[in-house]
C-alpha positions as a Markdown table, in Angstrom:
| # | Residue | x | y | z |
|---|---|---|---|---|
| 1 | Unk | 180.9 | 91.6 | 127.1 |
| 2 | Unk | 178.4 | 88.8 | 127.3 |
| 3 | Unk | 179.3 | 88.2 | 123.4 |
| 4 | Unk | 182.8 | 88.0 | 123.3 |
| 5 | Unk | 182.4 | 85.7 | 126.8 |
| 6 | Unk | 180.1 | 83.2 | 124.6 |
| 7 | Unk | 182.2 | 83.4 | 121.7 |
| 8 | Unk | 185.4 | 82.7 | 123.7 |
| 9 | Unk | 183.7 | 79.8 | 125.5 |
| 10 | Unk | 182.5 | 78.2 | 121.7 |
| 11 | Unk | 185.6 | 78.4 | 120.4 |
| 12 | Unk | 187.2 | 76.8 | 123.5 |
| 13 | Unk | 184.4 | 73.9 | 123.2 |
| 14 | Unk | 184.9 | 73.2 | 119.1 |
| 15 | Unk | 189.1 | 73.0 | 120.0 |
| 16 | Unk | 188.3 | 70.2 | 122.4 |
| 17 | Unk | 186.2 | 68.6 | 120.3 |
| 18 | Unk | 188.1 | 68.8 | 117.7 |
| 19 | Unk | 191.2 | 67.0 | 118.3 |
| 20 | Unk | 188.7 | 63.6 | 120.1 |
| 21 | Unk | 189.7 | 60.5 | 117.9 |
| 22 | Unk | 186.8 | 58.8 | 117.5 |
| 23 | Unk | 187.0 | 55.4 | 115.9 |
| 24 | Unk | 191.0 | 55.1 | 115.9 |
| 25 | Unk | 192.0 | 54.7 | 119.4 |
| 26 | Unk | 193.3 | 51.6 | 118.7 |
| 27 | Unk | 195.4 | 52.7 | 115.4 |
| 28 | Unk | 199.0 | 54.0 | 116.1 |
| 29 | Unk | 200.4 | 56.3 | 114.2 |
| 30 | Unk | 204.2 | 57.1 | 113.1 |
| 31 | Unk | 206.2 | 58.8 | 110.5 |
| 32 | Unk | 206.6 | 56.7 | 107.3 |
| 33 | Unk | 210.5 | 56.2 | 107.9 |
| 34 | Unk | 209.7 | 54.3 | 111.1 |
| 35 | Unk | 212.2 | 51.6 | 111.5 |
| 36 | Unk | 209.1 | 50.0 | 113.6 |
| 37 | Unk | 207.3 | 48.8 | 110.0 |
| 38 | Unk | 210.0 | 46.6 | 109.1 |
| 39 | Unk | 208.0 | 44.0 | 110.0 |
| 40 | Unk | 204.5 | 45.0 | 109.3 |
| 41 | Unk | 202.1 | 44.1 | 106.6 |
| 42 | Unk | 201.0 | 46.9 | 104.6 |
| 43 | Unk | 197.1 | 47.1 | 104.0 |
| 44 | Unk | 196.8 | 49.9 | 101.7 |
| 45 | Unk | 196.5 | 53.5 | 102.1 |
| 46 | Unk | 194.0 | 56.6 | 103.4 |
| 47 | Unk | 193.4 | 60.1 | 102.4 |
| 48 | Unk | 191.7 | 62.7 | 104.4 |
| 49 | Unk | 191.0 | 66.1 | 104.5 |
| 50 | Unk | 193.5 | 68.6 | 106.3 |
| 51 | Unk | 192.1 | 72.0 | 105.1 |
| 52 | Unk | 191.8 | 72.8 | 108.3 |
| 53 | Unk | 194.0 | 76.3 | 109.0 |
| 54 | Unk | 192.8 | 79.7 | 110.4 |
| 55 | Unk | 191.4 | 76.7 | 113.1 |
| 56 | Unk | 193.6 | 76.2 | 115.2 |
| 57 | Unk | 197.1 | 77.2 | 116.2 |
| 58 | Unk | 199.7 | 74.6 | 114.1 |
| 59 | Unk | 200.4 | 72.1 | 116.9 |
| 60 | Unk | 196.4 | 71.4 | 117.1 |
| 61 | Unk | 196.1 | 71.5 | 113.4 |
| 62 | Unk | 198.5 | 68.8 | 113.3 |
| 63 | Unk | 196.7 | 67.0 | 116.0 |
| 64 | Unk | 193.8 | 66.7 | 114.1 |
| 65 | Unk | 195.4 | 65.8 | 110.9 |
| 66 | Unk | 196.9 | 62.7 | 112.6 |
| 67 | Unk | 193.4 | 61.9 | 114.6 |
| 68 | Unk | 191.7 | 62.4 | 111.0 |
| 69 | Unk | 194.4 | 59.2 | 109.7 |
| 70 | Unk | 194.0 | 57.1 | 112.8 |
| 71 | Unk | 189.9 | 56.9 | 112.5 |
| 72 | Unk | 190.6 | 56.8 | 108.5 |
| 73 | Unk | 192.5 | 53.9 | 108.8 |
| 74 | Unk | 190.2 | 52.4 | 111.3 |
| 75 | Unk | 187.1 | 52.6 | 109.3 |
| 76 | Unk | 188.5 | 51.8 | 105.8 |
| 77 | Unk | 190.9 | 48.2 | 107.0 |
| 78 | Unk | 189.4 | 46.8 | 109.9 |
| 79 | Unk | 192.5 | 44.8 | 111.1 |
| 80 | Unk | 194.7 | 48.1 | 111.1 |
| 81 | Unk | 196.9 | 49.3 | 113.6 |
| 82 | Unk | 199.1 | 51.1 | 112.5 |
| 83 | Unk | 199.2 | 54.4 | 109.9 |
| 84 | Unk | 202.4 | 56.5 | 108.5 |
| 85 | Unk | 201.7 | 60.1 | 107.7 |
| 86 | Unk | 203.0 | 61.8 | 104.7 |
| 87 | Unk | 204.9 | 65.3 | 105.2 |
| 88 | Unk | 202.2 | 67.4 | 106.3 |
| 89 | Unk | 203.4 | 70.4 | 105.4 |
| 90 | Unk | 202.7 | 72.7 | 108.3 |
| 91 | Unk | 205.3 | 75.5 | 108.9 |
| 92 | Unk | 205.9 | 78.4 | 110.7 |
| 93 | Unk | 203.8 | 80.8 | 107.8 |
| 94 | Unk | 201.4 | 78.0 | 106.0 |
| 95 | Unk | 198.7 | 76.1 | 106.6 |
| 96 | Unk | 199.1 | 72.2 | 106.0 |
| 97 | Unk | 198.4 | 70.9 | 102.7 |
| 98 | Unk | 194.8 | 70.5 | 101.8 |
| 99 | Unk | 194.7 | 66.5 | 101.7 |
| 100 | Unk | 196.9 | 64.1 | 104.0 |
| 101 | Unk | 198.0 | 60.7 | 102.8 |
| 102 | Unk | 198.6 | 57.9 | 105.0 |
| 103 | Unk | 200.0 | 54.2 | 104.3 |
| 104 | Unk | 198.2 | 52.0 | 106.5 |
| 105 | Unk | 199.5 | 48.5 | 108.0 |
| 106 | Unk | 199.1 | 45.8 | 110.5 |
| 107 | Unk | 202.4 | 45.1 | 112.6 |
| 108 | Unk | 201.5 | 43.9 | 116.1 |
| 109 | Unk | 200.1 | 40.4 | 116.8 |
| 110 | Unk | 200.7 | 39.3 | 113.0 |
């Protein structure tokens, strides 16, 4: 009992952990058809890791993908604020592709 207690209470702890962005608080995020980066200058683009299922359940897995884009961006253009997510692949029976690509850009205060 005191086993599957400790084990339910580390998993519990690595899924809130998991989904914290850490250096891309400030970077919004939105699909790449966004009518909002008409007027935006793009900066370039970011690739991350999303080999990430058996995790979490898909909506978390998702989650982190997008966090994993927002500190990408972050940490690679330093005037970014904005990143665009390519399809990431996540249905009902699969696991989401195992790199995400994102097309990063600055649109606000420009």
């Amino acid at each position: 009992m005191k086993k599957t207690i400790s084990t339910l209470a580390f998993v519990i702890l690595l899924g809130g952990c998991a989904t914290a962005v850490t250096k891309g608080d400030r970077v919004f995020i939105t699909p790449s058809d966004s009518a909002h980066l008409s007027n935006c200058k793009m900066l370039g683009q970011v690739q991350v890791d999303a080999s990430i299922g058996g995790l979490w359940d898909k909506n978390q897995q998702v989650m982190e993908i997008k966090n994993r884009l927002r500190d990408a961006a972050a940490e690679r253009y330093s005037e970014a604020d904005t990143v665009t997510h390519s399809d990431l692949n996540v249905g009902a029976w699969s696991a989401p592709d195992a790199q995400a690509m994102g097309t990063v850009f600055k649109c606000f205060n420009n």
